[in-house]
gemmi code that builds the backbone of each chain (N, CA, C; Angstrom):
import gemmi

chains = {
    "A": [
        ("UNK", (-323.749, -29.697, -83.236), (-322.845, -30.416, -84.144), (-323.491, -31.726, -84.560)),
        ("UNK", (-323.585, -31.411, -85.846), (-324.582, -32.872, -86.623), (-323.311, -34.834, -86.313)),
        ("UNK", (-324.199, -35.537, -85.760), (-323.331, -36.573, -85.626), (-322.712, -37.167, -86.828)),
        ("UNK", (-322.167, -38.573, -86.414), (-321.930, -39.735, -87.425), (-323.393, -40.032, -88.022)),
        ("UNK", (-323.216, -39.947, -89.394), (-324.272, -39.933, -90.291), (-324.153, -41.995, -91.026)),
        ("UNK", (-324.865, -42.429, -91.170), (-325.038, -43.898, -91.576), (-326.065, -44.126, -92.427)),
        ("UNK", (-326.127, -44.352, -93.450), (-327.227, -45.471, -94.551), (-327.188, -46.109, -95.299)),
        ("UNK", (-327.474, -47.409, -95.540), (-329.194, -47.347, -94.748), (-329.498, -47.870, -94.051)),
        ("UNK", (-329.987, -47.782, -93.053), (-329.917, -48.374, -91.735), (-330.582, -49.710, -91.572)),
        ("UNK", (-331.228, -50.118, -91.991), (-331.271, -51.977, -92.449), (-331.481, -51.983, -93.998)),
        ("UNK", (-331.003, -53.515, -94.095), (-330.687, -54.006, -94.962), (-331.026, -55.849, -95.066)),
        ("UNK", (-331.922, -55.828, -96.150), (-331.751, -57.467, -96.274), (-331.999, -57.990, -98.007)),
        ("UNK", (-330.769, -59.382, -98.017), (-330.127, -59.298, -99.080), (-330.229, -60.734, -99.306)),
        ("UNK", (-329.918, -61.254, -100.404), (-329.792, -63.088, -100.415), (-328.611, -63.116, -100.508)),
        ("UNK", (-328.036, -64.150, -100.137), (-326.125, -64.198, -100.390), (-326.308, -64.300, -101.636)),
        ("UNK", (-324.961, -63.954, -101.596), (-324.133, -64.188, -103.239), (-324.409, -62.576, -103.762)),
        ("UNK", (-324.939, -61.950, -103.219), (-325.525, -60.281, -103.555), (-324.340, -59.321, -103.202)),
        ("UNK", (-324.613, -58.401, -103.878), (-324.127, -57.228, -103.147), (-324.411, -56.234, -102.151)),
        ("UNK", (-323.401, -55.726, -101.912), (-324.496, -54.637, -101.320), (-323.127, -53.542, -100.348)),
        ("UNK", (-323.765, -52.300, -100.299), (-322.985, -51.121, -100.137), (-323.556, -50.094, -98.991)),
        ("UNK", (-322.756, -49.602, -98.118), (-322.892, -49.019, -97.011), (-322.401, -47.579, -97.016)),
        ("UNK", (-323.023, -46.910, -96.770), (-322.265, -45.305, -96.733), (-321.919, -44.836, -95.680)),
        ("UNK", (-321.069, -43.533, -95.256), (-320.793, -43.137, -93.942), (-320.543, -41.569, -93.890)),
        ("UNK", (-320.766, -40.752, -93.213), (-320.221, -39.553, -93.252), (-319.812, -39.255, -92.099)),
        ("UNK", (-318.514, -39.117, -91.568), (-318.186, -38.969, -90.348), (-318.059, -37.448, -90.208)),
        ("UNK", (-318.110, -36.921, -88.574), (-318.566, -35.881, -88.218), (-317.642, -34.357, -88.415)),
        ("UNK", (-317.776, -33.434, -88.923), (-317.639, -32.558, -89.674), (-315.436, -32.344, -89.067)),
        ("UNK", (-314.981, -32.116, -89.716), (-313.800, -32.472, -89.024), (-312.417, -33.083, -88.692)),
        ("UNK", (-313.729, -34.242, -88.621), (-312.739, -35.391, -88.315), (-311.804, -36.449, -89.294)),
        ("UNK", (-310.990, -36.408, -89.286), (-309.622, -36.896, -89.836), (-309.887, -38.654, -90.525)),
        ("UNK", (-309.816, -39.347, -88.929), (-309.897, -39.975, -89.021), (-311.459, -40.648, -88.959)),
        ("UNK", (-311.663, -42.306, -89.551), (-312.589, -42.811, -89.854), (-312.654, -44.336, -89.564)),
        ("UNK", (-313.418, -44.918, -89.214), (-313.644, -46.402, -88.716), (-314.650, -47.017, -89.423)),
        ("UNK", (-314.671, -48.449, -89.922), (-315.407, -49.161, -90.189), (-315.466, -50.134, -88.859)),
        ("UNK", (-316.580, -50.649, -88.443), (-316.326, -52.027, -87.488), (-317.883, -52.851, -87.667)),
        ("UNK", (-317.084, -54.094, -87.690), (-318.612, -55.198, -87.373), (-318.895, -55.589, -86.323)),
        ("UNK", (-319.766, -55.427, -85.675), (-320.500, -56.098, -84.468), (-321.969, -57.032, -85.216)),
        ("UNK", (-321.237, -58.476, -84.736), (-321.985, -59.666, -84.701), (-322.933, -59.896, -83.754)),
        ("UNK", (-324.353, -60.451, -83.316), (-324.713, -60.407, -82.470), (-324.279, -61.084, -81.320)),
        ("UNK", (-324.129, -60.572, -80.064), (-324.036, -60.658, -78.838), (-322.667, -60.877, -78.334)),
        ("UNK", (-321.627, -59.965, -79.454), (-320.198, -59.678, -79.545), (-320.127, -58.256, -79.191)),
        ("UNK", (-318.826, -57.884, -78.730), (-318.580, -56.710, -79.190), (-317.493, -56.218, -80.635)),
        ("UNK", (-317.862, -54.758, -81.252), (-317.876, -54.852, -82.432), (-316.109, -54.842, -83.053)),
        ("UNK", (-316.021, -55.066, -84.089), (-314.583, -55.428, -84.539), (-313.928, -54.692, -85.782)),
        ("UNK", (-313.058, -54.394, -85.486), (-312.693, -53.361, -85.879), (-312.292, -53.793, -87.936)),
        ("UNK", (-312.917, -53.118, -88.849), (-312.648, -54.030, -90.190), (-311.533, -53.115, -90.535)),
        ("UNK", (-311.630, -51.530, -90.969), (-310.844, -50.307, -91.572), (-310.781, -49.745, -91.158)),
        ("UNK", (-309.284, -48.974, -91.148), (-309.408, -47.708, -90.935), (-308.572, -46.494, -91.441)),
        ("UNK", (-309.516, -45.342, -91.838), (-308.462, -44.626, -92.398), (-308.379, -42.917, -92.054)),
        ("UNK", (-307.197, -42.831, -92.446), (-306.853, -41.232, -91.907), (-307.005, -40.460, -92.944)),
        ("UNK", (-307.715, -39.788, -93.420), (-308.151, -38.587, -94.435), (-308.370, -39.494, -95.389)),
        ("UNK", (-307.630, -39.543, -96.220), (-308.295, -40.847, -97.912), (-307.190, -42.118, -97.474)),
        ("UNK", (-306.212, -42.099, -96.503), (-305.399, -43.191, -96.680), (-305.972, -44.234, -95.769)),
        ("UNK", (-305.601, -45.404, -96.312), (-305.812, -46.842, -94.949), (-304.507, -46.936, -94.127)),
        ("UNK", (-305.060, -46.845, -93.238), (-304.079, -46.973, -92.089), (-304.190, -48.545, -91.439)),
        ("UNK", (-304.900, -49.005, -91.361), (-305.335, -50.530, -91.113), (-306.655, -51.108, -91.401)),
        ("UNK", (-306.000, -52.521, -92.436), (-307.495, -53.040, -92.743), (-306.669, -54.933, -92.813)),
        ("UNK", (-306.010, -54.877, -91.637), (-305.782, -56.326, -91.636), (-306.728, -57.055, -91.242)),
        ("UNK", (-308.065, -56.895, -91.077), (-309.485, -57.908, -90.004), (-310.285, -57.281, -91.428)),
        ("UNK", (-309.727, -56.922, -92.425), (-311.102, -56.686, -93.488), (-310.655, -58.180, -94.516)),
        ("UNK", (-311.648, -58.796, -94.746), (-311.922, -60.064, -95.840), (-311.509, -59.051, -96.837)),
        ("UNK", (-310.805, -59.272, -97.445), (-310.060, -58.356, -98.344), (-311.011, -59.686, -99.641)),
        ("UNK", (-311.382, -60.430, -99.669), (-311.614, -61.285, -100.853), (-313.462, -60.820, -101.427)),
        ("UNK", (-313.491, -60.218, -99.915), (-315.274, -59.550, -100.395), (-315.937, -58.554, -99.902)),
        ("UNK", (-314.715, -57.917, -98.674), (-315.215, -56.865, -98.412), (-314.094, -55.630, -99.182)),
        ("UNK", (-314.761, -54.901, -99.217), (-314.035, -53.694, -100.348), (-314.761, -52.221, -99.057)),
        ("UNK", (-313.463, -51.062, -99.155), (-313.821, -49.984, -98.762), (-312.920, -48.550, -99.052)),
        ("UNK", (-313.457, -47.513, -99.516), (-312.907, -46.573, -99.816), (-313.184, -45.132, -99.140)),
        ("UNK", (-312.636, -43.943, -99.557), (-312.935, -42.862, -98.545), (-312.283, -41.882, -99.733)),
        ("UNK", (-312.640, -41.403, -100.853), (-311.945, -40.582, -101.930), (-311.128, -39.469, -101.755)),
        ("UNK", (-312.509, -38.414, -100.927), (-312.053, -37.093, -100.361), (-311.748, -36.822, -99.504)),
        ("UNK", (-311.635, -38.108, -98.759), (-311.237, -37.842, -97.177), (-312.533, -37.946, -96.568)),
        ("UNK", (-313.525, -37.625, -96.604), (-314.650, -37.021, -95.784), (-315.392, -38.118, -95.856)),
        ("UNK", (-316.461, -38.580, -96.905), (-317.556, -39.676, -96.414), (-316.839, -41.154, -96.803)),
        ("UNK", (-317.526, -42.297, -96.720), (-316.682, -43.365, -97.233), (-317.969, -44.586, -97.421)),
        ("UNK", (-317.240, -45.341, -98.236), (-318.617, -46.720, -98.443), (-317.657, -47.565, -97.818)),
        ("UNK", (-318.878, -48.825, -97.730), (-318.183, -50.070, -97.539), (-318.593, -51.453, -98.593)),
        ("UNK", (-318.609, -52.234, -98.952), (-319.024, -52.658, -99.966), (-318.857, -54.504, -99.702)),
        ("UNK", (-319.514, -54.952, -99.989), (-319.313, -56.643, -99.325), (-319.925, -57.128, -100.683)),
        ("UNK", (-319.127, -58.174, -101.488), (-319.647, -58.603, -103.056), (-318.358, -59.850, -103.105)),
        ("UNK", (-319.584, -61.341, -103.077), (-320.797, -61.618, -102.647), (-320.795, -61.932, -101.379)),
        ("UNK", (-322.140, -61.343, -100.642), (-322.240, -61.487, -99.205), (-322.363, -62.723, -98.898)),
        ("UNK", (-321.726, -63.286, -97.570), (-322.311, -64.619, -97.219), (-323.055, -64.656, -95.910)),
        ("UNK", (-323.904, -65.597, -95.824), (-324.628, -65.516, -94.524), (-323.760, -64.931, -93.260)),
        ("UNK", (-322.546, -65.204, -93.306), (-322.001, -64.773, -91.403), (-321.429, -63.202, -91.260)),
        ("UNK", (-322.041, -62.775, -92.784), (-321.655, -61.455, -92.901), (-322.658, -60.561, -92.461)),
        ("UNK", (-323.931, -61.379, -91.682), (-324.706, -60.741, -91.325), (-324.638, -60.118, -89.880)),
        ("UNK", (-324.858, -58.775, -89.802), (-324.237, -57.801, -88.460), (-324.470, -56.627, -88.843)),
        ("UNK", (-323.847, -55.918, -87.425), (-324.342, -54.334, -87.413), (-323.097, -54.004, -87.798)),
        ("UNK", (-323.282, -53.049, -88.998), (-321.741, -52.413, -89.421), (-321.396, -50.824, -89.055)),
        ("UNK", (-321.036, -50.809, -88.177), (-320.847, -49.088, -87.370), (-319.676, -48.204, -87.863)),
        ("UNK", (-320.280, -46.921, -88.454), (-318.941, -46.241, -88.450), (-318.681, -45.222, -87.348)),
        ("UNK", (-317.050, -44.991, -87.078), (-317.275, -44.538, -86.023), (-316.033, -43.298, -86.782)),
        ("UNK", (-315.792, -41.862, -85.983), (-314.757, -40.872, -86.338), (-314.261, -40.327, -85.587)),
        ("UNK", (-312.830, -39.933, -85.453), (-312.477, -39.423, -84.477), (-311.519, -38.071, -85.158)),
        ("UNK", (-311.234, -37.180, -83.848), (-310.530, -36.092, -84.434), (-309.170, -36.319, -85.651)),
        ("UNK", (-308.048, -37.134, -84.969), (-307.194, -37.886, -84.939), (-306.170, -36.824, -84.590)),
        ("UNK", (-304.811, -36.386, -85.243), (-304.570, -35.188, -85.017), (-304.519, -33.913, -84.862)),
        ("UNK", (-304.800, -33.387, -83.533), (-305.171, -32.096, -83.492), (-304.201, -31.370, -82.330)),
        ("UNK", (-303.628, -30.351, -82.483), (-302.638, -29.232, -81.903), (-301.947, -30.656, -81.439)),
        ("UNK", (-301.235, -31.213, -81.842), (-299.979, -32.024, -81.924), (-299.946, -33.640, -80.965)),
        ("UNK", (-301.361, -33.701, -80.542), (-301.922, -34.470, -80.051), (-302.769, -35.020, -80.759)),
        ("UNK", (-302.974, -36.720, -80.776), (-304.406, -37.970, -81.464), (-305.333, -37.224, -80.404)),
        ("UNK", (-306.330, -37.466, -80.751), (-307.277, -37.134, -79.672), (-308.280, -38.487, -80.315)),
        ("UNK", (-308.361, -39.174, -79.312), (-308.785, -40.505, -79.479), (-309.917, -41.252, -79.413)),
        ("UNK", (-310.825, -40.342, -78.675), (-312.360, -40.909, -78.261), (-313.073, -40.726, -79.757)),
        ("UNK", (-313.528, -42.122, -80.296), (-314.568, -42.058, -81.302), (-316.192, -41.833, -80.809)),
        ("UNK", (-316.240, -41.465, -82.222), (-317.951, -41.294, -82.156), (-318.358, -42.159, -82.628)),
        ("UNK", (-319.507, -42.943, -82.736), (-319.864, -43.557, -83.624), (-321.442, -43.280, -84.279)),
        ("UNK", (-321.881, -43.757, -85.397), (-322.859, -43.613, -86.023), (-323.891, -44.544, -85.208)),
        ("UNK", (-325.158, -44.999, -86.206), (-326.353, -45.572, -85.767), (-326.509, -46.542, -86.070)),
        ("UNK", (-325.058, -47.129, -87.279), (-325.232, -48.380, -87.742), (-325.916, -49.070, -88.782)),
        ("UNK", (-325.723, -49.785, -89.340), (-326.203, -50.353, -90.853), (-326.768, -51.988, -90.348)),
        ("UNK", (-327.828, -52.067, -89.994), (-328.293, -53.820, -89.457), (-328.453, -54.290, -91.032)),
        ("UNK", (-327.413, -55.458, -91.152), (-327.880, -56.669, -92.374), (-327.912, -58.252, -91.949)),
        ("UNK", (-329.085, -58.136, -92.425), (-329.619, -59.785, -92.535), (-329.109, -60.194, -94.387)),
        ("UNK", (-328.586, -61.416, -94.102), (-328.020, -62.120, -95.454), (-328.966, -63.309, -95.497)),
        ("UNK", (-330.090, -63.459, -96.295), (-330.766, -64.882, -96.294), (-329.825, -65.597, -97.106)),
    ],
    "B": [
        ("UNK", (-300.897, -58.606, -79.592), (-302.376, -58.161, -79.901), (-302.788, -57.557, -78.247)),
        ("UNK", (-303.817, -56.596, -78.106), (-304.335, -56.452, -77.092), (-305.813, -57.657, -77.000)),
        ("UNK", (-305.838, -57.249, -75.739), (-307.494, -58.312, -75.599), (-308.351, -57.853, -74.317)),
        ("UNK", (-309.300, -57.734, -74.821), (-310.259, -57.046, -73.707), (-311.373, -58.227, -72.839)),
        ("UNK", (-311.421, -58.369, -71.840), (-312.080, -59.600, -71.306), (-313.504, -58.829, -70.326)),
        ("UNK", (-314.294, -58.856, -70.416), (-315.868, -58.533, -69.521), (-316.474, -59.752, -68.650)),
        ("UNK", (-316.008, -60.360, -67.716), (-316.625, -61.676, -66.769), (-318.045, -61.601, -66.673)),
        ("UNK", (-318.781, -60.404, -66.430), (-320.068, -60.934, -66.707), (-320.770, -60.224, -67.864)),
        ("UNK", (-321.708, -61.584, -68.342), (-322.407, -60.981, -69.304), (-323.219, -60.738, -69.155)),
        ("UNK", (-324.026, -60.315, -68.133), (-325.500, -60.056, -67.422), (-325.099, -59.800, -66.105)),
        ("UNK", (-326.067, -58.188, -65.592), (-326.012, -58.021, -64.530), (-327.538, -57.037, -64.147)),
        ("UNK", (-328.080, -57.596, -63.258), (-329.096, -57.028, -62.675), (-329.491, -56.411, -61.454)),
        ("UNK", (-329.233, -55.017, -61.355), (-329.727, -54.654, -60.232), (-330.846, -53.366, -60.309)),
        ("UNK", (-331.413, -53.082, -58.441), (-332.538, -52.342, -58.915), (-331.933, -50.693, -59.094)),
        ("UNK", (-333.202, -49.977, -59.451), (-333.228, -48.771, -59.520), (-332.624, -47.921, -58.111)),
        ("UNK", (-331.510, -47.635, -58.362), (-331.200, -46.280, -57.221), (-329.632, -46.827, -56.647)),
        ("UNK", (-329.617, -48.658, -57.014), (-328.839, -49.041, -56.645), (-327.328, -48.527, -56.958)),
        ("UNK", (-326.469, -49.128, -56.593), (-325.052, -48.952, -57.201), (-324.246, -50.128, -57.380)),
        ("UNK", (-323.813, -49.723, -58.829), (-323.336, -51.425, -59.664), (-321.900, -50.993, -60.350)),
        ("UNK", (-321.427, -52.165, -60.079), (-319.396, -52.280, -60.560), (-319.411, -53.367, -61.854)),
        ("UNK", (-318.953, -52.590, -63.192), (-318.753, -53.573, -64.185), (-317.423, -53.292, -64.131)),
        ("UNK", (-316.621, -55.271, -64.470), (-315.319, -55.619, -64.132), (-315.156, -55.401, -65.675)),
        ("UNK", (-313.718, -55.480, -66.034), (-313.165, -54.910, -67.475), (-311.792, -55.503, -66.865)),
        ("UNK", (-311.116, -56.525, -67.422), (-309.614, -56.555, -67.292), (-308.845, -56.799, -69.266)),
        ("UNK", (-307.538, -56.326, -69.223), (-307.124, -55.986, -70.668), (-305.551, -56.778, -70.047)),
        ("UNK", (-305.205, -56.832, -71.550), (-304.246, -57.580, -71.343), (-303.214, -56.206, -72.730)),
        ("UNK", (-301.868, -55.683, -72.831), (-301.267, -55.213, -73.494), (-299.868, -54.941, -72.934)),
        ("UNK", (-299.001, -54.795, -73.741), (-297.849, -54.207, -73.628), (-297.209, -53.139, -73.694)),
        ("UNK", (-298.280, -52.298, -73.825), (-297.815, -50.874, -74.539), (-297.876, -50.018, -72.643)),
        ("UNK", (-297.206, -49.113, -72.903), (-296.801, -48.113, -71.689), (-298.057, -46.664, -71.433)),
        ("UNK", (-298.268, -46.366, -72.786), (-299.316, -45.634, -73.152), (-300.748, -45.815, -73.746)),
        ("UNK", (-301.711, -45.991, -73.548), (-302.815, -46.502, -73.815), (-304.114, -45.717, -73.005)),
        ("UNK", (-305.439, -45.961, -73.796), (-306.576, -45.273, -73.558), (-307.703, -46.199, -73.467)),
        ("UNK", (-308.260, -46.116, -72.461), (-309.154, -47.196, -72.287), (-310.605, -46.406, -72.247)),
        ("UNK", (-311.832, -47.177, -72.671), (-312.987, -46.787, -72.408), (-314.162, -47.672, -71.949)),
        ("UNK", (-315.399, -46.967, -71.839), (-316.651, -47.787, -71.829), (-317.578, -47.006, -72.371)),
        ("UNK", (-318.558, -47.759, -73.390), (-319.388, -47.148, -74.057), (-320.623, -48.026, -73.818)),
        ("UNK", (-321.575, -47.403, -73.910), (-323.025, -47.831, -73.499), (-323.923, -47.616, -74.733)),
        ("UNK", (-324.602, -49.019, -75.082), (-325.205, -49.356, -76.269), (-326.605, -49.921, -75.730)),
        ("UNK", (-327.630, -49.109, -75.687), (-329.077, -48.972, -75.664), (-330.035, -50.110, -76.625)),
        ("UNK", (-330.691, -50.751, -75.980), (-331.161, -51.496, -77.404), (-331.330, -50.515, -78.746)),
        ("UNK", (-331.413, -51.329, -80.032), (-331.620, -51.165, -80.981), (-331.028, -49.003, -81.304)),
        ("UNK", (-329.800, -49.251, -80.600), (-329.534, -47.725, -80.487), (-327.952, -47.222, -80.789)),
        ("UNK", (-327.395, -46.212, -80.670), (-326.178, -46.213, -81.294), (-325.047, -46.093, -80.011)),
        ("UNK", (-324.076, -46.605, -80.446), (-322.852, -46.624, -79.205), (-322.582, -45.337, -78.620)),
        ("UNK", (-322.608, -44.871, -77.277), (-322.318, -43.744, -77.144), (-321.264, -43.567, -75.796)),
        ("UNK", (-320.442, -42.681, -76.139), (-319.226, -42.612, -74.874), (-320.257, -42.215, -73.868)),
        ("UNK", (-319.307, -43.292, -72.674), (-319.776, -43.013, -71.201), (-318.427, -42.256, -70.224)),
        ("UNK", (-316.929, -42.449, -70.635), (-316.383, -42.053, -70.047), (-315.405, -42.930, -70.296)),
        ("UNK", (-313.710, -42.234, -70.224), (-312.691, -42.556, -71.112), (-311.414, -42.511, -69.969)),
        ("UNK", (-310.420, -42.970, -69.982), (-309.491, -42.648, -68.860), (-307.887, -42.788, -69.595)),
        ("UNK", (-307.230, -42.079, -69.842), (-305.809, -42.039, -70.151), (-304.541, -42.618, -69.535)),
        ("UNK", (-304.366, -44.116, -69.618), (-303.456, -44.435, -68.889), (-301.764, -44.318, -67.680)),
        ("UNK", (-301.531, -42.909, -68.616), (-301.049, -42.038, -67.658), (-301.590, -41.142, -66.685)),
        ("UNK", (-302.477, -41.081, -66.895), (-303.396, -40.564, -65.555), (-303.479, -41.172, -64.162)),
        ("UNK", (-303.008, -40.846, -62.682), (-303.517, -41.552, -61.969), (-304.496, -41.327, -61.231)),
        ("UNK", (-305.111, -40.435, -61.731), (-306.249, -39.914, -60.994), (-307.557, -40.590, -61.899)),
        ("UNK", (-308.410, -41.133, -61.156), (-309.505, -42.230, -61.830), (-310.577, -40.679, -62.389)),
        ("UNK", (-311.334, -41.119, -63.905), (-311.779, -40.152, -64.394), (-313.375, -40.829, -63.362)),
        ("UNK", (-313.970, -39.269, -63.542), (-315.490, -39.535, -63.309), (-316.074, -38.167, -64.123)),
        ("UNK", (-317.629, -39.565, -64.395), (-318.349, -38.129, -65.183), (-319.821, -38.213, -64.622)),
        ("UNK", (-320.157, -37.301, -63.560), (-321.360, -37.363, -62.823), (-321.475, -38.825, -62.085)),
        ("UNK", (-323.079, -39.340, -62.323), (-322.988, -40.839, -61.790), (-321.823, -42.072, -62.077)),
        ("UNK", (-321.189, -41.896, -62.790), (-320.064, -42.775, -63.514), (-319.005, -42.205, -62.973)),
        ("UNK", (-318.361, -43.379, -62.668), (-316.549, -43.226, -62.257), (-315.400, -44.806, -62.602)),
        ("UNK", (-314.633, -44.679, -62.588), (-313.795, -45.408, -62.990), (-313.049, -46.212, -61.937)),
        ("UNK", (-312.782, -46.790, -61.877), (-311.347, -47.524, -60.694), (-310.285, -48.267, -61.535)),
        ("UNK", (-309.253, -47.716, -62.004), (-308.483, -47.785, -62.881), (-307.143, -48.462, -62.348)),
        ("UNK", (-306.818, -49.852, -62.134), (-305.309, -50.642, -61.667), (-304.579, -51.138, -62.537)),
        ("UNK", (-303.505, -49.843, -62.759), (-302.769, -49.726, -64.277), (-302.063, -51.405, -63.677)),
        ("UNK", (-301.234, -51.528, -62.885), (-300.539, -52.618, -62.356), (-301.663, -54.162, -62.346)),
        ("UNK", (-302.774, -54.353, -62.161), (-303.447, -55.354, -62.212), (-304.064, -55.121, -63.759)),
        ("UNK", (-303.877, -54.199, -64.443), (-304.830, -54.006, -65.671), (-305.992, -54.360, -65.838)),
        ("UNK", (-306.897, -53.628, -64.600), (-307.940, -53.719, -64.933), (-308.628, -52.283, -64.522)),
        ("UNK", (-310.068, -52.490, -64.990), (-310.671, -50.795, -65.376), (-312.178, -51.026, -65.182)),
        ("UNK", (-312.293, -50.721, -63.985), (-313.818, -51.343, -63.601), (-314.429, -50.071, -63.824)),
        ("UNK", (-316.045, -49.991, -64.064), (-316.800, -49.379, -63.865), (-317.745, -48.897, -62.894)),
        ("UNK", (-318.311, -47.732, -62.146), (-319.132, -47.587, -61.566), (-319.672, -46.576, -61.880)),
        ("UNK", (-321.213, -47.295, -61.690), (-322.476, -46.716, -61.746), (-323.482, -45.665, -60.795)),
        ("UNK", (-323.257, -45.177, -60.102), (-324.145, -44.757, -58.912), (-324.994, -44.410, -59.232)),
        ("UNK", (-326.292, -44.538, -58.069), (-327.501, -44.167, -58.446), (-328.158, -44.611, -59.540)),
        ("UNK", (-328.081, -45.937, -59.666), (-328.625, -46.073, -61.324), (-330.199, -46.375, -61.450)),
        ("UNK", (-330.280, -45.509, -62.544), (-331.633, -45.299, -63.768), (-331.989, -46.108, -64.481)),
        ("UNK", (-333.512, -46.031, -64.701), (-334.364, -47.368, -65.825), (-333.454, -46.938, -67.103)),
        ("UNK", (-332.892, -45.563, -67.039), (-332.238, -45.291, -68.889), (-330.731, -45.939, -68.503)),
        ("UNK", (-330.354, -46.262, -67.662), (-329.254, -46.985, -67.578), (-328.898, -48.618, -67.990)),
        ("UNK", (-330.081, -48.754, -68.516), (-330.243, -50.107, -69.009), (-329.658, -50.103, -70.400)),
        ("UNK", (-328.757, -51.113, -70.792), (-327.577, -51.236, -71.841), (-326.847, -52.147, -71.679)),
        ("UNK", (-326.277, -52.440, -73.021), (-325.225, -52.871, -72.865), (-323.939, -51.777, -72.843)),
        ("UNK", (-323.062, -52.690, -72.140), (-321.816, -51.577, -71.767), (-320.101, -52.453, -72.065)),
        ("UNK", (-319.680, -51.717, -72.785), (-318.559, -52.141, -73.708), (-317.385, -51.694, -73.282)),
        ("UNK", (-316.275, -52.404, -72.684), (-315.227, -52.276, -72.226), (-314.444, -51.884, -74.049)),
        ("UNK", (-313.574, -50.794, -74.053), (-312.730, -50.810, -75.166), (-310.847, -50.170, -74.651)),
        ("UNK", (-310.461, -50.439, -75.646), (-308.585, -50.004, -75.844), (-308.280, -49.587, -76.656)),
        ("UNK", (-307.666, -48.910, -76.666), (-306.994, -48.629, -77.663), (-305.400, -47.556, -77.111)),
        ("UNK", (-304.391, -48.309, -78.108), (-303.122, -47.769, -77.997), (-302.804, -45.912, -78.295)),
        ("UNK", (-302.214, -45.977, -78.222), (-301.878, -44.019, -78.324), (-301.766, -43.719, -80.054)),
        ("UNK", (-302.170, -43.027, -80.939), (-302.335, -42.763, -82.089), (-303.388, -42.662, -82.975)),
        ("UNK", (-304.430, -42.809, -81.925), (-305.692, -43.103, -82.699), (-305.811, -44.302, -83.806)),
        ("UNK", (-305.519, -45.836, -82.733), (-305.724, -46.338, -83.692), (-307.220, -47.095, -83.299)),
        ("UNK", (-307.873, -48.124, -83.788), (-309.000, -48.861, -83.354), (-309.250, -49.340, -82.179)),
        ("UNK", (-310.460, -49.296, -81.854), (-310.880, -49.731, -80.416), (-310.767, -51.740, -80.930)),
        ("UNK", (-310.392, -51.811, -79.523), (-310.386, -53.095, -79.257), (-311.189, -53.339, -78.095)),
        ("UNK", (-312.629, -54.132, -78.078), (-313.968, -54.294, -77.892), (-313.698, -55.321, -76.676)),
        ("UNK", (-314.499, -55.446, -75.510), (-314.694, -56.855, -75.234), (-316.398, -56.948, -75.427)),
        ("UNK", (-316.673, -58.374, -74.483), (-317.885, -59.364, -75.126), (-318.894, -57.824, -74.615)),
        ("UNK", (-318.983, -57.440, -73.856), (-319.971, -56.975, -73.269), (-320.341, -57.383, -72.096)),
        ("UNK", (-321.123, -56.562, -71.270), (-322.135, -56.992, -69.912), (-323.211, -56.190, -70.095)),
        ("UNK", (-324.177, -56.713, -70.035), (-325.958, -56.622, -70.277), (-326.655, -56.370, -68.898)),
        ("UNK", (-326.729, -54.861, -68.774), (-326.931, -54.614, -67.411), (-328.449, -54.327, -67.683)),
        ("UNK", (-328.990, -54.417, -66.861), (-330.250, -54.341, -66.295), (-330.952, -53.403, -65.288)),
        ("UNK", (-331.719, -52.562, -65.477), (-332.144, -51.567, -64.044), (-333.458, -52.386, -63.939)),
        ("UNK", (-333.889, -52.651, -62.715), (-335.060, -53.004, -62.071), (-335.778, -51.708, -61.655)),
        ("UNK", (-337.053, -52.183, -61.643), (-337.633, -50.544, -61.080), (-338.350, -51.102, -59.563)),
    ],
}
model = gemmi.Model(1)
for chain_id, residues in chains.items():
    chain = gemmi.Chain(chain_id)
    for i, (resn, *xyz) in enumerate(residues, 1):
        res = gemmi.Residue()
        res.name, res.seqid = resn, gemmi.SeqId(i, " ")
        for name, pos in zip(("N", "CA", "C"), xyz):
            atom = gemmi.Atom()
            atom.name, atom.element = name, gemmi.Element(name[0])
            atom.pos, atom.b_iso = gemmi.Position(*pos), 0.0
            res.add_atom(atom)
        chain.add_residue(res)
    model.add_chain(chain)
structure = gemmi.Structure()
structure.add_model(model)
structure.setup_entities()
């Protein structure tokens, strides 16, 4: 079973830039996670959504970070304009979510998107 | 809000040894899922082993086991026998019943000596 799929796996950008993250979570799975891990934090949770809907994106900078999921299945993330403290590992992670009438809750996660913001 | 707390952020011991990472959480909820995931340098997060708060039986998966004090809320880790590939960081997480987001603490930066 092919994992959490992520690219591109670094990234470096000047602020005030854009810049866009992809995800394909693992064949399946419902649900979908965005999270930032800052260095020498653990990572934080930005979106999240269940097939195409958001289910929570109260910790997303709604003023510059942007994220969508159309078909349900893969999803971007999108940060316009980046600022320096936006620099971090951006992980997606997927989980079953509902299955035979039970969440089933353990995520997977991908390999991560490293950005440096000069 | 939940909150996940890790007391140390560095821990070093040698190869073969056996090592306890502390994890205490703070929540209100009755139902809840706690984990630890182990993050390899420059590598991707990967489950080490998960425990269901209604459970009272502590999960274990091979060298790894749990000590789980729903009443003190805390969820320590153990290591036995530990390996040079056991070197990681290792991530206390929560999360409530519904599949919603993990809630992270700082980490502890364990170390195998050889």
């Amino acid at each position: 079973e092919a994992g959490v799929a992520q690219s591109p796996r670094y990234k470096i950008i000047e602020k005030r830039q854009s810049v866009a993250f992809w995800c394909n979570p693992i064949s399946g799975h419902a649900t979908l996670y965005w999270y930032q891990q800052i260095l020498g934090q653990g990572p934080k949770l930005l979106i999240q959504f269940q097939n195409n809907g958001v289910v929570d994106d109260s910790q997303l900078p709604k003023d510059r970070f942007s994220a969508e999921r159309l078909k349900g299945v893969d999803s971007t993330l999108k940060i316009q304009p980046a600022k320096l403290e936006d620099s971090a590992v951006y992980l997606c992670a997927s989980s079953l979510g509902l299955a035979g009438g039970l969440y089933q809750e353990t995520q997977y996660f991908g390999p991560g998107t490293r950005l440096l913001v000069l | 809000a939940q909150t996940v707390t890790q007391s140390q952020p560095e821990m070093s011991v040698q190869e073969a040894e056996t090592v306890t990472l502390s994890c205490t959480y703070d929540t209100s909820e009755s139902n809840y899922y706690l984990f630890w995931y182990k993050q390899p340098p420059s590598r991707q997060m990967i489950l080490v082993i998960r425990q269901e708060a209604y459970k009272q039986q502590n999960a274990t998966e091979n060298r790894f086991s749990v000590n789980f004090q729903k009443a003190a809320k805390s969820f320590s880790l153990k290591i036995s026998d530990s390996q040079l590939g056991d070197t990681a960081m290792y991530f206390c997480a929560f999360t409530g019943g519904g599949a919603d987001g993990l809630t992270f603490g700082k980490g502890t930066h364990l170390i195998i000596q050889p």
